[in-house]
GUDO-896587 format. One record per residue (C-alpha): residue number from 1; x, z negated, y; residue in one letter. Coordinates in steps of 0.5 Angstrom, whole numbers, plus 2048, in hexadecimal, padded with zeros to 3 digits. Example, Ala and Ser with C-alpha at 12.3 -4.5 7.8 and 13.67 -1.06 7.14 Angstrom:
<rs>
1	819	7F0	7F7	A
2	81B	7F2	7FE	S
</rs>
This chain:
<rs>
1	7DE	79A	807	X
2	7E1	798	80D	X
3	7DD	796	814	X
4	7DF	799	81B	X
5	7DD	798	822	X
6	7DE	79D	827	X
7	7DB	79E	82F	X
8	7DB	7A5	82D	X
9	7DB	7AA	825	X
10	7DC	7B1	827	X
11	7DA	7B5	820	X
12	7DE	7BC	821	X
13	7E5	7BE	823	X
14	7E4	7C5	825	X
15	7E4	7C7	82C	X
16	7DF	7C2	82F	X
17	7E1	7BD	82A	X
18	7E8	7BC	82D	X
19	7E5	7BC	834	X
20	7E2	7B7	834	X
21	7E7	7B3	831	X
22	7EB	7B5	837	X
23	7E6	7B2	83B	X
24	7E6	7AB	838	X
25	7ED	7AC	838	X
26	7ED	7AC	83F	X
27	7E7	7A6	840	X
28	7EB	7A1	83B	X
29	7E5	7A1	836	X
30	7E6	79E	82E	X
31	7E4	7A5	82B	X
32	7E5	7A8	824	X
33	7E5	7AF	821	X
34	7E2	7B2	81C	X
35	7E3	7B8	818	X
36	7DF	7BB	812	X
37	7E5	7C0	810	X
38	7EA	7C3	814	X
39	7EE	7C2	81B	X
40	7EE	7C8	81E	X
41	7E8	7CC	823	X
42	7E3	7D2	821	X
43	7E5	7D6	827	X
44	7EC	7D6	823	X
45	7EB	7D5	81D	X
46	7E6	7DA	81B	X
47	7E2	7DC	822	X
48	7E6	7DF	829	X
49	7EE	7E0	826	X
50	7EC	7E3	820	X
51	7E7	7E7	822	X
52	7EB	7EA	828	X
53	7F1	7EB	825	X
54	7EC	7F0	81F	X
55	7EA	7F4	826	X
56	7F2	7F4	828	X
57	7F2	7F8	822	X
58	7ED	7FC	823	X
59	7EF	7FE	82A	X
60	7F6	7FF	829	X
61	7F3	804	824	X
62	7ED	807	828	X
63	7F3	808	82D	X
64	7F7	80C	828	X
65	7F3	811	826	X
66	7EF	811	82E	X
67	7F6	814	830	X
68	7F4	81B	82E	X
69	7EF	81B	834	X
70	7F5	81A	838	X
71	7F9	820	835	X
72	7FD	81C	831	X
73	7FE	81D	829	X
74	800	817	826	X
75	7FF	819	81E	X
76	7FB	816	819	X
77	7F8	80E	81A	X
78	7FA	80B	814	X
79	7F7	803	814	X
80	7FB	7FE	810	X
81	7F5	7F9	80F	X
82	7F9	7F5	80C	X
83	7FE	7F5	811	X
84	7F8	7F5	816	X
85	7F5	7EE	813	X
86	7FC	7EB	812	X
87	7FD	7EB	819	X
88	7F6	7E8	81B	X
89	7F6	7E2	816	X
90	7FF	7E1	819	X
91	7FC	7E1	820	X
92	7F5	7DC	81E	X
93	7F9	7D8	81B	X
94	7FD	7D7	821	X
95	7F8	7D6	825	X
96	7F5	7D1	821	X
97	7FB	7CD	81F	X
98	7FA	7CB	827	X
99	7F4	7C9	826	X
100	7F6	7C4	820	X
101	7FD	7C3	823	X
102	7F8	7C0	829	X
103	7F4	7BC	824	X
104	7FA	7B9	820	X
105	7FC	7B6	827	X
106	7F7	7B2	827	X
107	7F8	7AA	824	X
108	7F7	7AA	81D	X
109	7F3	7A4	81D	X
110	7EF	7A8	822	X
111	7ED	7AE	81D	X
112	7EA	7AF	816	X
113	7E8	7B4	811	X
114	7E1	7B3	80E	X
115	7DA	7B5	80E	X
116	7D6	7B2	813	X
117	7CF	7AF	811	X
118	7CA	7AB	816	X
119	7C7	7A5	813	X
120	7C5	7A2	819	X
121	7C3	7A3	820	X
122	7CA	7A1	822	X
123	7CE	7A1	81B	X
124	7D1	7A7	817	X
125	7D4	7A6	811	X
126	7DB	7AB	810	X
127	7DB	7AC	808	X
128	7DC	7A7	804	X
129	7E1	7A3	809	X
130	7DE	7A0	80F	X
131	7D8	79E	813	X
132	7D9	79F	81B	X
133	7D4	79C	820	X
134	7D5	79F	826	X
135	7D2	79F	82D	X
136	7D1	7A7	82E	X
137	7D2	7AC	829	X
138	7D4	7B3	82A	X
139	7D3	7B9	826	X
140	7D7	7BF	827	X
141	7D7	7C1	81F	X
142	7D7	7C8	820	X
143	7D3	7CD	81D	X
144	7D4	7D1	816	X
145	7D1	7D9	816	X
146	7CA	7DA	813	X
147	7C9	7DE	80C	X
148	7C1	7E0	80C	X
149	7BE	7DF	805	X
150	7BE	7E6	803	X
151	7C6	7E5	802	X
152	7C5	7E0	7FD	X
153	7C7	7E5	7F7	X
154	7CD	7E7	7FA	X
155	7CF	7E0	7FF	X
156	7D7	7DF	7FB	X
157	7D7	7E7	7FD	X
158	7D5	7E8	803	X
159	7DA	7E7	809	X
160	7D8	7E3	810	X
161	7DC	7E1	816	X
162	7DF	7DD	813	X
163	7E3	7E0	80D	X
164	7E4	7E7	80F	X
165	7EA	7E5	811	X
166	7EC	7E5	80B	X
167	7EC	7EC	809	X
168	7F2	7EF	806	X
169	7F0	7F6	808	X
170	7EB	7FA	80D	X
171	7E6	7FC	807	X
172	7E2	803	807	X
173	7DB	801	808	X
174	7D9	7FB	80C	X
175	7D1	7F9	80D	X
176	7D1	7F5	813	X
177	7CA	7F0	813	X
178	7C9	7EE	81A	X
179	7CA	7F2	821	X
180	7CB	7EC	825	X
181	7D3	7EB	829	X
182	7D6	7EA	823	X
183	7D3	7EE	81F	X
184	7D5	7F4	822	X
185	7DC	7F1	825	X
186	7DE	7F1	81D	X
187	7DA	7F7	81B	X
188	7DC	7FB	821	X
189	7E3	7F9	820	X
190	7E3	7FA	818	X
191	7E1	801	81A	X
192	7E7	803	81E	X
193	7EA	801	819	X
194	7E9	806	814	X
195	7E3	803	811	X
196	7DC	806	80F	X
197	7D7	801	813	X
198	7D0	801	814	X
199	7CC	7FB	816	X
200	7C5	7F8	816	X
201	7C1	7F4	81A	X
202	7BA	7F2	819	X
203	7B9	7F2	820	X
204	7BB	7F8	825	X
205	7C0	7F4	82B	X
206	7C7	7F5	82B	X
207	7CC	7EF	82D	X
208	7C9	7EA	832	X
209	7C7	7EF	838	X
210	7BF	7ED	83A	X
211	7BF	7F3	83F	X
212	7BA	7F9	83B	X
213	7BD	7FF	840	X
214	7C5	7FD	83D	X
215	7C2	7FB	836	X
216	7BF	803	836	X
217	7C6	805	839	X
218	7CA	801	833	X
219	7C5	803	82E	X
220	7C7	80C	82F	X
221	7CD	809	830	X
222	7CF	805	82B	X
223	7CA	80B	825	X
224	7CE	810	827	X
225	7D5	80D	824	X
226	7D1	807	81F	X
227	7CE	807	81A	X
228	7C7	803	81C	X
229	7C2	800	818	X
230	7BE	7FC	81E	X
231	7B7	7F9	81C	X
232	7B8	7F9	814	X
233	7B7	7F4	810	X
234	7BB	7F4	80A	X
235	7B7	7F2	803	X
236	7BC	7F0	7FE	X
237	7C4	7F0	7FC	X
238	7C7	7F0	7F6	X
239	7CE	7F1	7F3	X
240	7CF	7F9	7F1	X
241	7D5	7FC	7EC	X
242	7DA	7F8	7F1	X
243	7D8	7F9	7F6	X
244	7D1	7F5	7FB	X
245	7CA	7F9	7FB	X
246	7C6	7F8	800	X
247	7BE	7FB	801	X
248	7BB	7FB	807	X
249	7B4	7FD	80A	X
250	7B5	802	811	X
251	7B0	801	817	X
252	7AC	806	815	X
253	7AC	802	80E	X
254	7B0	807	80A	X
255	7B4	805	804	X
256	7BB	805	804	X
257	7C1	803	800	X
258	7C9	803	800	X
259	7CF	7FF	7FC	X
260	7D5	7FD	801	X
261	7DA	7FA	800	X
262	7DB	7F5	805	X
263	7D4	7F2	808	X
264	7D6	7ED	80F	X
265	7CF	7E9	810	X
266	7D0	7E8	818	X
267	7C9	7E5	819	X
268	7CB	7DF	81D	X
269	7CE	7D8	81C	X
270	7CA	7D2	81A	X
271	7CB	7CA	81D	X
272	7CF	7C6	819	X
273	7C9	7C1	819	X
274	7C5	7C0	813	X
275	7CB	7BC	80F	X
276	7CB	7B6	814	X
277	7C4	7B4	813	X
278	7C2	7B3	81A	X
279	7BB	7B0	819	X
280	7BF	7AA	817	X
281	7C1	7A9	81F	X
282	7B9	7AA	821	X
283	7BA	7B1	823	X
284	7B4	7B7	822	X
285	7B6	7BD	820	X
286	7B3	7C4	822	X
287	7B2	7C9	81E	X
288	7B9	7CD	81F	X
289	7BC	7C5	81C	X
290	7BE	7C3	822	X
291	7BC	7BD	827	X
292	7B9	7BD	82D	X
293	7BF	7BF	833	X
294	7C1	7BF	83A	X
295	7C7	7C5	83B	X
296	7C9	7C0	842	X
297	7CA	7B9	83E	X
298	7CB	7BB	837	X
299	7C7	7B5	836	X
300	7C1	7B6	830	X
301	7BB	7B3	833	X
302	7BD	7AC	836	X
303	7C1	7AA	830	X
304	7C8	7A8	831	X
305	7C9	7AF	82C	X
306	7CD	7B5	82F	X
307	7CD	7BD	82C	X
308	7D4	7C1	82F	X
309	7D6	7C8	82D	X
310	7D2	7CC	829	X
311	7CF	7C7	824	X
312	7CA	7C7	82A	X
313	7C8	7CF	82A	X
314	7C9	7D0	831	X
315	7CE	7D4	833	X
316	7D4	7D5	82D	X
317	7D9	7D6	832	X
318	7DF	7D3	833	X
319	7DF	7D1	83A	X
320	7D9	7CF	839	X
321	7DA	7CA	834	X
322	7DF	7C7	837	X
323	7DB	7C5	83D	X
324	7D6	7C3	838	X
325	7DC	7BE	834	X
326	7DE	7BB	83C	X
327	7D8	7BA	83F	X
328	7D4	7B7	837	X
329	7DB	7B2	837	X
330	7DA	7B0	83F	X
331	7D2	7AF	83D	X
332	7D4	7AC	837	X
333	7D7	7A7	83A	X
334	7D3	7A6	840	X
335	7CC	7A4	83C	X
336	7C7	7A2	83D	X
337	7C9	7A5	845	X
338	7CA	7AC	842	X
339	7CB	7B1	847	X
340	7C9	7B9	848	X
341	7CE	7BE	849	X
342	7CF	7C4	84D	X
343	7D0	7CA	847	X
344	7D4	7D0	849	X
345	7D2	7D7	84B	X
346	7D0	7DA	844	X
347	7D6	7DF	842	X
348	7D6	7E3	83B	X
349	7D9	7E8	838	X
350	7DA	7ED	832	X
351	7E0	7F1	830	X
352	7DC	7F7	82E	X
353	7DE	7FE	831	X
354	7DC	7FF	836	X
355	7DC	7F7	836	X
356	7D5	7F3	838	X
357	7D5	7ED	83E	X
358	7D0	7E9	841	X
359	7D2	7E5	848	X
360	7CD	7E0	84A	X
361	7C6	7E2	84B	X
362	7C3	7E6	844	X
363	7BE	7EA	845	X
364	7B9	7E7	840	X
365	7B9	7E0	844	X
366	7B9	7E4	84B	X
367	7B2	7E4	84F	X
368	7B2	7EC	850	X
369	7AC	7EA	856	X
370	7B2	7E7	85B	X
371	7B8	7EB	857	X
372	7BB	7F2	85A	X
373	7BF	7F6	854	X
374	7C3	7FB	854	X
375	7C8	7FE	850	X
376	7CE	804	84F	X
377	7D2	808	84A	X
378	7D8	808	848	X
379	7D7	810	845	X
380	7DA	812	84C	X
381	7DD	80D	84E	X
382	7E4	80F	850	X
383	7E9	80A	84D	X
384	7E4	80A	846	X
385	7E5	812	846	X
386	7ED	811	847	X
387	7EE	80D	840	X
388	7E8	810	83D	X
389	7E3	80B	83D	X
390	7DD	80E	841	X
391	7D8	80A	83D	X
392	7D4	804	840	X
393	7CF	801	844	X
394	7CE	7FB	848	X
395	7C8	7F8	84C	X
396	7C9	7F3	851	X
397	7C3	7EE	854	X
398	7C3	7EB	85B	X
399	7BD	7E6	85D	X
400	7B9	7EA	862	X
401	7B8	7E4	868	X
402	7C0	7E2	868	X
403	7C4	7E8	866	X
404	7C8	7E5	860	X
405	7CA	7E8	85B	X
406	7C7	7E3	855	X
407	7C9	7E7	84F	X
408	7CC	7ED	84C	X
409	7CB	7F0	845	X
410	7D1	7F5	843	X
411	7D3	7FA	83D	X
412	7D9	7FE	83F	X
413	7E1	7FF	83E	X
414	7E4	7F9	83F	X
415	7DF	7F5	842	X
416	7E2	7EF	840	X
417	7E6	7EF	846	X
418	7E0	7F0	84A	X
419	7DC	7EB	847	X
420	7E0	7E6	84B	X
421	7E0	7E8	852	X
422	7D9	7E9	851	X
423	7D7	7E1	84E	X
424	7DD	7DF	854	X
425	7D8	7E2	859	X
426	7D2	7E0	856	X
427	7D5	7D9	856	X
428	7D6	7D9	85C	X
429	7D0	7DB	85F	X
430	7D2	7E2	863	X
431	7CD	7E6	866	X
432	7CD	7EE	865	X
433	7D0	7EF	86C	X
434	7D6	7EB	86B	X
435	7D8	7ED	864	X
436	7D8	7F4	868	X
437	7DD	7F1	86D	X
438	7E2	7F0	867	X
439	7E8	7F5	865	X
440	7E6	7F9	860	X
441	7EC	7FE	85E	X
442	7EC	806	85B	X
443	7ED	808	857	X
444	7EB	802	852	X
445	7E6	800	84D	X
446	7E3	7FB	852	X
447	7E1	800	858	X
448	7DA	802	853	X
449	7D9	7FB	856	X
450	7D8	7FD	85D	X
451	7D3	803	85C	X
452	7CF	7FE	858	X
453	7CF	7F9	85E	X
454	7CE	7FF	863	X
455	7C8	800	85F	X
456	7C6	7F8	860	X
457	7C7	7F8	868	X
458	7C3	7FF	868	X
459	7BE	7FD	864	X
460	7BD	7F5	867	X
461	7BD	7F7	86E	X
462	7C4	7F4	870	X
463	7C8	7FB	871	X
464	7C7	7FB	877	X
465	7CB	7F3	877	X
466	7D1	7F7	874	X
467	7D7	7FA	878	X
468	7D8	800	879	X
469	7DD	801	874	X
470	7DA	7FC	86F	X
471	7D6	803	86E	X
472	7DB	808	86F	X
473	7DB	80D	868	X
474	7E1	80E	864	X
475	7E3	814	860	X
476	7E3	812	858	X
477	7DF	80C	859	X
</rs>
């Protein structure tokens, strides 16, 4: 086996890995990079692209067959599943020869494939190859999806996040374990498209809304097109005459069974840790596997050991990691003198219909003592009843002694767009008033906005601090 010394080991070269190679790149670091499978990133490979290019599908499905509500008669619907996962798999791997393309471009004697493995605080042997003595570690190995116990029986059977790609066809009968993002991104997007789907959940939530009012709205909104199962527990799994038979106890503790042909277990993503041996580097694990981990340095307790990207459990977004990727290869070189960085307002969004977003301030982390909320509707909101889509809540919170808006918690059409605007104006610290002062045109989906901030300046106090045609009304709004 072969010895190396480097100033910095980063394990991973997914989205966080490959930014911080760039920021050893840029300081003129000895740095060397090493990946256990496969170049190329989750968000390409099996997460945001092909995720998004599934819902493109269902979209283009639901506004052909929407059409009628508009006078328009298109015909039949008929989904080529076939066609359908030929375009998604072309597309993703588009996107992800990108990304390998990016890695390739790396020096060879700069990259390796292997598995990673710690024998030491500051030693980690790849394979059966090398042993690599580096100054700062960092890891952005990535996650892998979750597969609770119960699916042991079936496990070669059943898809995850990561195989549903494959599909060759939409199939008939889909069971959909999990209501978090991607669970009903996938099972949603699957049901447009021609598949009978129910999901499960043992908990009660939908998607990553912490907000009880849009919770309950979503709740009605999603039971009356969906088949929910929330608060079960599902007690055994087994392989049925061709198909996957699943028996669950409901809420009330009934019992239930049903055979599908397809079961998609969307329960999560776990770190890709265990396989690193990380007590040899000196590191406690906490009962989730992880080590102990501050979001602003990336840095695992004092040592000169670095988590980026979803490997750490923080947030699974791309922008986030790489962020996490450039500010654990600044601090990486830096050690012992790490520094904390600032982390971006927080933006998430799921490509459910109608879609859900956070900007900044989730309303589980506000203190509703020093917060005013309000909200509005999209159900008689001008430009959502123009295309037909007049389904949807958003609730706004300000901060009761400066007037600014810290948050917003949002379900409704296209709200993806929204979702920026708001997380710009959290970020910048704008207060209600001036947020009235901006241009809001009509008719757009938008204008909601504005009765919502004009419930904020009433209900804070500041109206009066508004100009006059700051609250003006506007028919259609």
């Amino acid at each position: 086996m072969k010895n190396r010394s480097v100033d910095v080991l980063v394990i991973g070269a997914g989205s966080a890995g490959l930014n911080a190679i760039r920021e050893l790149e840029g300081a003129g670091a000895d740095w060397l990079l090493v990946e256990a499978d496969r170049y190329g990133t989750t968000c390409a490979r099996v997460g945001c692209m092909p995720s998004k290019l599934l819902v493109a599908a269902a979209d283009a499905a639901t506004a052909v067959r929407s059409a009628r509500s508009f006078g328009i008669q298109p015909g039949d619907v008929v989904i080529d599943g076939d066609a359908v996962f030929e375009r998604v798999r072309r597309e993703r791997d588009r996107f992800v020869q990108g990304v390998v393309q990016d890695a390739e471009s790396l020096p060879e004697t700069r990259r390796m494939i292997g598995a990673a493995c710690f024998d030491g605080e500051n030693t980690v042997v790849v394979g059966d190859e090398l042993r690599v003595t580096a100054k700062a570690i960092v890891i952005a190995a990535g996650g892998t999806p979750s597969m609770p116990t119960v699916f042991n029986p079936i496990r070669d059977r059943v898809l995850t996040s990561d195989s549903v790609f494959e599909l060759q066809r939409i199939p008939a009968t889909v069971a959909v374990v999990g209501t978090g993002a991607i669970g009903l991104e996938l099972g949603q997007a699957l049901q447009y498209l021609g598949a009978r789907v129910s999901f499960y959940s043992h908990g009660s939530t939908l998607g990553s809304l912490s907000d009880p009012r849009l919770q309950n709205y979503m709740r009605d909104t999603f039971s009356a097109e969906l088949d929910l199962h929330l608060d079960c527990h599902i007690d055994e799994t087994a392989i049925d005459k061709g198909g996957l038979r699943l028996r669950w106890r409901d809420s009330n503790d009934g019992k239930h069974t049903d055979v599908f042909d397809e079961i998609l277990v969307a329960t999560g993503r776990e770190s890709n840790l265990s396989t690193l041996n990380l007590q040899a580097a000196g590191l406690k694990l906490n009962g989730n596997g992880r080590p102990e981990w501050d979001p602003q340095t990336t840095q695992c307790g004092d040592r000169p050991i670095f988590l980026a990207g979803d490997v750490n459990g923080h947030k699974a977004l791309l922008h986030e990691a790489a962020d996490e990727g450039r500010i654990a290869g600044q601090n990486a070189m830096l050690y012992p003198d790490v520094t904390a960085h600032v982390r971006r307002t927080p933006l998430s969004i799921v490509f459910t219909d109608p879609q859900m977003a956070i900007a900044g301030a989730r309303h589980a982390s506000i203190d509703e003592n020093g917060v005013e909320i309000a909200e509005f509707s999209y159900e008689n909101q001008g430009r959502a009843r123009v295309i037909d889509k007049a389904t949807g809540l958003v609730r706004l919170y300000a901060e009761r002694r400066s007037c600014v808006l810290v948050g917003a918690e949002m379900f409704g059409p296209r709200i993806e767009h929204l979702a920026h605007l708001l997380a710009w104006s959290v970020d910048m610290r704008l207060p209600v008033q001036r947020l009235l002062q901006m241009p809001f045109y009509h008719p757009v989906l938008e204008e909601g906005l504005r009765t919502g901030l004009q419930r904020l300046a009433k209900q804070l106090k500041v109206a009066g601090d508004c100009r006059c045609e700051d609250r003006a009304a506007a028919v259609g709004m």
